[in-house]
VOBA-1610 file (N, C-alpha, C; in pm, whole numbers, padded with zeros to 5 digits, always signed):
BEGIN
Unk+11122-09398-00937Unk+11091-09445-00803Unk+10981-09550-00814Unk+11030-09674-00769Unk+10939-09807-00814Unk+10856-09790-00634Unk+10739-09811-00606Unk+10696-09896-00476Unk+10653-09978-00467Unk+10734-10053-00393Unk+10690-10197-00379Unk+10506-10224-00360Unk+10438-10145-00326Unk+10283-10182-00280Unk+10264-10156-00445Unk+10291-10069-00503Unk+10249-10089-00639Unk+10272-10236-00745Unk+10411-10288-00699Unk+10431-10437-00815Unk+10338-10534-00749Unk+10314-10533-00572Unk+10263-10634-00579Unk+10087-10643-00584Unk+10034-10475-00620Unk+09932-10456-00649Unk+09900-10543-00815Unk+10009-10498-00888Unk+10005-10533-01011Unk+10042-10677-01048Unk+10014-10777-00908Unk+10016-10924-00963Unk+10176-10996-00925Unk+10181-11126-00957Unk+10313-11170-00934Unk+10415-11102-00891Unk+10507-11138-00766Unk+10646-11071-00791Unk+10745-11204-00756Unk+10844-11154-00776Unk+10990-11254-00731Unk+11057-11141-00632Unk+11087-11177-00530Unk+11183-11108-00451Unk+11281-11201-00392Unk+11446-11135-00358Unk+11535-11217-00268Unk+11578-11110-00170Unk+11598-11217-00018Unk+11595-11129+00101Unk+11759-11073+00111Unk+11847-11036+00147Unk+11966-11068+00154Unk+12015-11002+00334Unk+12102-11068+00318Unk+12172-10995+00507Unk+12253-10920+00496Unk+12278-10776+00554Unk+12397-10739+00507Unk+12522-10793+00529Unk+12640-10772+00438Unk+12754-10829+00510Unk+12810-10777+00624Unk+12876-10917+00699Unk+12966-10790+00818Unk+13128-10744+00768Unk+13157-10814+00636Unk+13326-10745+00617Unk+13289-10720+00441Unk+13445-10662+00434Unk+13463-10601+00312Unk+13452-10701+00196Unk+13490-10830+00269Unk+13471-10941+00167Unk+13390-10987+00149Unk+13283-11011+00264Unk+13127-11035+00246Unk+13063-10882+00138Unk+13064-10833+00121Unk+13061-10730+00089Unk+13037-10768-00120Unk+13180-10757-00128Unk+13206-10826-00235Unk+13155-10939-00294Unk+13107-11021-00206Unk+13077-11152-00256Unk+12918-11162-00262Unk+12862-11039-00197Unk+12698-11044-00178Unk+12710-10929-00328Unk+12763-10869-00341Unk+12757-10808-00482Unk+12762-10871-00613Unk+12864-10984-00603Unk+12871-11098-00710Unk+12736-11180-00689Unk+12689-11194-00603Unk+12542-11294-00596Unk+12434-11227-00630Unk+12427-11059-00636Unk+12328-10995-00666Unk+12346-11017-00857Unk+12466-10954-00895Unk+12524-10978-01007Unk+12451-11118-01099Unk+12489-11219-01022Unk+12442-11383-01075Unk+12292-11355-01079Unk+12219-11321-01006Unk+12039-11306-00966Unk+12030-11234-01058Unk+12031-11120-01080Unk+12000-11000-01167Unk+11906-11073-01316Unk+11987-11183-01391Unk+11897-11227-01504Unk+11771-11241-01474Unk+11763-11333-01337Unk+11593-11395-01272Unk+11519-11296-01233Unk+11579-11113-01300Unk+11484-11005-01291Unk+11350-11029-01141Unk+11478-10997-01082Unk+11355-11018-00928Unk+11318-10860-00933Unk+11180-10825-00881Unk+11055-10729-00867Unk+11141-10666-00761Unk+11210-10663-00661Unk+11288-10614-00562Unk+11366-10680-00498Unk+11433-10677-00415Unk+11516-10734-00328Unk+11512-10643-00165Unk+11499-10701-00100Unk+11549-10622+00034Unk+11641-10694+00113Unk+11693-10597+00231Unk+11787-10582+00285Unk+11730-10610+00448Unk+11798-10711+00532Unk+11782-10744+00643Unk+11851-10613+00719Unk+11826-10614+00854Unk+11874-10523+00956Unk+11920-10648+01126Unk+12034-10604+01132Unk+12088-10652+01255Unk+11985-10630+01401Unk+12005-10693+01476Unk+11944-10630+01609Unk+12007-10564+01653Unk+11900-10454+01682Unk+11929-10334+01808Unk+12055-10201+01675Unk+11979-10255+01550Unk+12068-10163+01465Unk+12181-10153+01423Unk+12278-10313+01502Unk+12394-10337+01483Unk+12439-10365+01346Unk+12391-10336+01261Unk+12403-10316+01109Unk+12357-10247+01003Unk+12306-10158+01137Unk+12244-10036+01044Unk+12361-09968+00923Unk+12447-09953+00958Unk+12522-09866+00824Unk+12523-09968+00692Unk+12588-10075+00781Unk+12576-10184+00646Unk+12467-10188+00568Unk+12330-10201+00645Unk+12233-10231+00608Unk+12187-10110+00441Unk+12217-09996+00552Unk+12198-09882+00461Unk+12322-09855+00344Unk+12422-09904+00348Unk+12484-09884+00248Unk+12444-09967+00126Unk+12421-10091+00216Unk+12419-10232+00047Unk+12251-10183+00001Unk+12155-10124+00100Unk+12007-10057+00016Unk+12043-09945-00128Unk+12141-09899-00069Unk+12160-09770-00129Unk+12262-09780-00246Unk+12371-09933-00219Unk+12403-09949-00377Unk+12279-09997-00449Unk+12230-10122-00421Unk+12154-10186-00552Unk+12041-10073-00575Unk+11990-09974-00502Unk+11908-09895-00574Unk+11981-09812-00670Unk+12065-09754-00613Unk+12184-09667-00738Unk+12220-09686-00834Unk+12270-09800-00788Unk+12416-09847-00876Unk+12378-09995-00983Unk+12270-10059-00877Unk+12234-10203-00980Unk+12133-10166-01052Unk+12042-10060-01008Unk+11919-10023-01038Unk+11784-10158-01015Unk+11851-10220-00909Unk+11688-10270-00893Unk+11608-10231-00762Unk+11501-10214-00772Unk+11410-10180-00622Unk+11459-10234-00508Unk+11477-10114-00414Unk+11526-10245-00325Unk+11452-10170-00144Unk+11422-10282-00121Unk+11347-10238+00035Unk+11397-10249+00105Unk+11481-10164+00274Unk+11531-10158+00347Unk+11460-10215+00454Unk+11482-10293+00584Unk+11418-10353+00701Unk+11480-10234+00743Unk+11386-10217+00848Unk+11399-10116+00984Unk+11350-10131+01083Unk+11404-10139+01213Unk+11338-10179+01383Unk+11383-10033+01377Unk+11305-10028+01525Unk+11297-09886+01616Unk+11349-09913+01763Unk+11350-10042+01777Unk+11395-10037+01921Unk+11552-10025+01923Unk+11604-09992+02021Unk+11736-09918+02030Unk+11793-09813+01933Unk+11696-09720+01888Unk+11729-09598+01870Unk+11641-09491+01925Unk+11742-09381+01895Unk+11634-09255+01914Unk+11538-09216+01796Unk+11444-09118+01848Unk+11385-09071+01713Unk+11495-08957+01674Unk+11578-08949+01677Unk+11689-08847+01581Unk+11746-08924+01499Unk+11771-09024+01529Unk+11863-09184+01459Unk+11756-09219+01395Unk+11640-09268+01389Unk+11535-09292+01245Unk+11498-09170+01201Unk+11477-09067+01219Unk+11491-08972+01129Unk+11576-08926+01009Unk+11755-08935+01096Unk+11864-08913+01003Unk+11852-09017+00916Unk+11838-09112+00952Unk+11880-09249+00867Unk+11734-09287+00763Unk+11624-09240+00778Unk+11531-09230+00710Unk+11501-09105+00571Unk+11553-08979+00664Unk+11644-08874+00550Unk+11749-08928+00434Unk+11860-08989+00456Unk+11935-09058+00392Unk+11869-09122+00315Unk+11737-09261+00349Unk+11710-09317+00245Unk+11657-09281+00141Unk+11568-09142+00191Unk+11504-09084+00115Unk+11584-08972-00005Unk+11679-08900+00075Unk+11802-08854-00005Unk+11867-08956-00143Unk+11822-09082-00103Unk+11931-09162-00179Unk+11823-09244-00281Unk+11699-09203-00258Unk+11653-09251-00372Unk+11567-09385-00302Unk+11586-09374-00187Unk+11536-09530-00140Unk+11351-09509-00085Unk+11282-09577-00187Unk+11163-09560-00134Unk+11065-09633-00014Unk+11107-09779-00002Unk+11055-09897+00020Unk+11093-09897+00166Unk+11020-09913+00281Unk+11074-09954+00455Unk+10972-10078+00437Unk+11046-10158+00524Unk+10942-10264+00608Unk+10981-10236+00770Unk+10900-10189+00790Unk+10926-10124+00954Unk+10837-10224+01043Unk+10971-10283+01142Unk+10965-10388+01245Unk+10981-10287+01362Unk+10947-10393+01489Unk+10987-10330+01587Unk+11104-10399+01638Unk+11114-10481+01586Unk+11323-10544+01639Unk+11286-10615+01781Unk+11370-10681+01792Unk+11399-10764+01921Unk+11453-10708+02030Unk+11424-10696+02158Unk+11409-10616+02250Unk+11615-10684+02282Unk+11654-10535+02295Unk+11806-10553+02321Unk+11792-10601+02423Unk+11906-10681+02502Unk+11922-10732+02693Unk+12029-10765+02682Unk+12082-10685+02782Unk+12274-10703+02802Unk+12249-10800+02867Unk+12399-10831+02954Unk+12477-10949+02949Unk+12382-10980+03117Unk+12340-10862+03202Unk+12258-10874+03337Unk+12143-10890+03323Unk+12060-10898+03212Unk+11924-10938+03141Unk+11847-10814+03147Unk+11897-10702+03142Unk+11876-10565+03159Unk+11839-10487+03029Unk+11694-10516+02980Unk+11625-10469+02832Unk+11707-10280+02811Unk+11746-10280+02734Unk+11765-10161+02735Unk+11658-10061+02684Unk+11639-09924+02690Unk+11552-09818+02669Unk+11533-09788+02553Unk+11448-09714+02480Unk+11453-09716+02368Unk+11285-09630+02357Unk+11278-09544+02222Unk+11201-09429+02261Unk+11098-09478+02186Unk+11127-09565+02089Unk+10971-09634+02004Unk+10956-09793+02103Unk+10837-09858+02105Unk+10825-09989+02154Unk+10783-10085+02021Unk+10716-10021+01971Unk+10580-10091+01893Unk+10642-10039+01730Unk+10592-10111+01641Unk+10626-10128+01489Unk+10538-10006+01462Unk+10442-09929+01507Unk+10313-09845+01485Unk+10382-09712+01481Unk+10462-09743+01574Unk+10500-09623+01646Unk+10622-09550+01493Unk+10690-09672+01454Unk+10798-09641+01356Unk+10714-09618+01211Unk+10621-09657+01219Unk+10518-09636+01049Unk+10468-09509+01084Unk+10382-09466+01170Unk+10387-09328+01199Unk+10500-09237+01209Unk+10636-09273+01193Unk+10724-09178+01211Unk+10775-09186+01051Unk+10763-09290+00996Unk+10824-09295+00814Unk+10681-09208+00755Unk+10561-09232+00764Unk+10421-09220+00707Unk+10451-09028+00741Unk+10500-08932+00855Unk+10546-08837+00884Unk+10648-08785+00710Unk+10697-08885+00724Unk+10812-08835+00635Unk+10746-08823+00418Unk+10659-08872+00457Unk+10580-08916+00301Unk+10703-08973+00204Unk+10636-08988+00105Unk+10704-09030-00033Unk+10781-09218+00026Unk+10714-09268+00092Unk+10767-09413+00117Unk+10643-09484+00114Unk+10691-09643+00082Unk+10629-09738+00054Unk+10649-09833+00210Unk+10546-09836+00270Unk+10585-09914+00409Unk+10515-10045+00429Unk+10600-10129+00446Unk+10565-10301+00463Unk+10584-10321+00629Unk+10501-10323+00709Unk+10487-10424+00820Unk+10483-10564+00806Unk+10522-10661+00934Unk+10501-10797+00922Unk+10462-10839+01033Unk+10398-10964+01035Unk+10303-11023+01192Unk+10393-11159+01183Unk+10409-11176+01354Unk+10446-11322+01425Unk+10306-11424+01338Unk+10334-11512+01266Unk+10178-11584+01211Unk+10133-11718+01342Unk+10250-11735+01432Unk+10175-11824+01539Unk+10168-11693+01682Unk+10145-11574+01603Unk+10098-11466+01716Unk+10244-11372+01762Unk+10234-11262+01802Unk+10321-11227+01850Unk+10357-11243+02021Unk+10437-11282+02079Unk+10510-11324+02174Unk+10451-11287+02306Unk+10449-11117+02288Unk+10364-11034+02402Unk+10244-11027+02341Unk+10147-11130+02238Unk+09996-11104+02227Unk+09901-11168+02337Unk+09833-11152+02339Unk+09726-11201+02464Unk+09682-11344+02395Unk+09629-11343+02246Unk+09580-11400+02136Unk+09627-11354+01990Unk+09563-11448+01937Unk+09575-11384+01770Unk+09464-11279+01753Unk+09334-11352+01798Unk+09286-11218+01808Unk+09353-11053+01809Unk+09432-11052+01954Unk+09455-10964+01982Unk+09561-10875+01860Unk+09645-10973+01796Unk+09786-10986+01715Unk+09647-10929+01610Unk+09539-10971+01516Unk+09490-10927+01405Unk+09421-10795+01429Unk+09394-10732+01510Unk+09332-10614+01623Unk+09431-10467+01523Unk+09567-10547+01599Unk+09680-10469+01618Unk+09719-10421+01482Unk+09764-10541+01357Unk+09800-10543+01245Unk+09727-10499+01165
//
């Protein structure tokens, strides 16, 4: 079990981001590109997440090959908005089941259907989801900041307060 706060404690890293695919063929073809990378021995790789979780399985499946199966570190993205806390729990169980150590826990982009109608959602804040992985121990957790501020900040001030 590699954590990421440990390589980049220990100096230099190389990382590549990847998206999950949305078909069986993307699929395939993001496996051949991991394949090609693999020589340039990148320090980890992580895995993007859809909004509102719309790629959560994907997301969690392609984390859970290259940790397995390619054997390189690999860090999962995670938002909290549009789920429950039973849905980051299960799906945080799993990573942990599967060997996956690494979250970068976002708070995701606020869902809004088609009537501009934000939908509900039981976490708001990125704090809220690191306290619910930090619950679970044995993970490596990466937050990230808006760097021209976050959207709903008052200031940067307020944005460096927070982070």
């Amino acid at each position: 079990m590699t954590y990421i706060s440990d390589l980049l404690a220990a100096g230099r890293t190389c990382s590549f981001e990847f998206f999950p695919p949305k078909t069986d063929d993307a699929a395939r073809a993001l496996e051949q590109t991991i394949a090609e990378l693999e020589p340039l021995d990148p320090s980890f790789v992580s895995v993007t997440y859809g909004a509102g979780g719309s790629t959560r399985e994907r997301t969690r499946d392609v984390v859970i090959n290259i940790e397995r199966n390619i054997g390189i570190t690999a860090m999962a993205h995670l938002t909290c908005v549009g789920h429950t806390r039973a849905q980051l729990d299960s799906l945080l169980d799993e990573y942990k089941a599967a060997g996956v150590s690494n979250i970068l826990a976002l708070a995701g982009d606020p869902i809004v259907d088609d009537n501009g109608v934000v939908a509900e959602s039981e976490f708001e804040f990125a704090m809220e989801l690191v306290e619910l992985i930090k619950e679970k121990s044995g993970f490596s957790i990466g937050v990230a900041a808006h760097p021209e501020g976050h959207p709903r900040s008052e200031d940067l001030y307020s944005d460096r307060r927070h982070l």
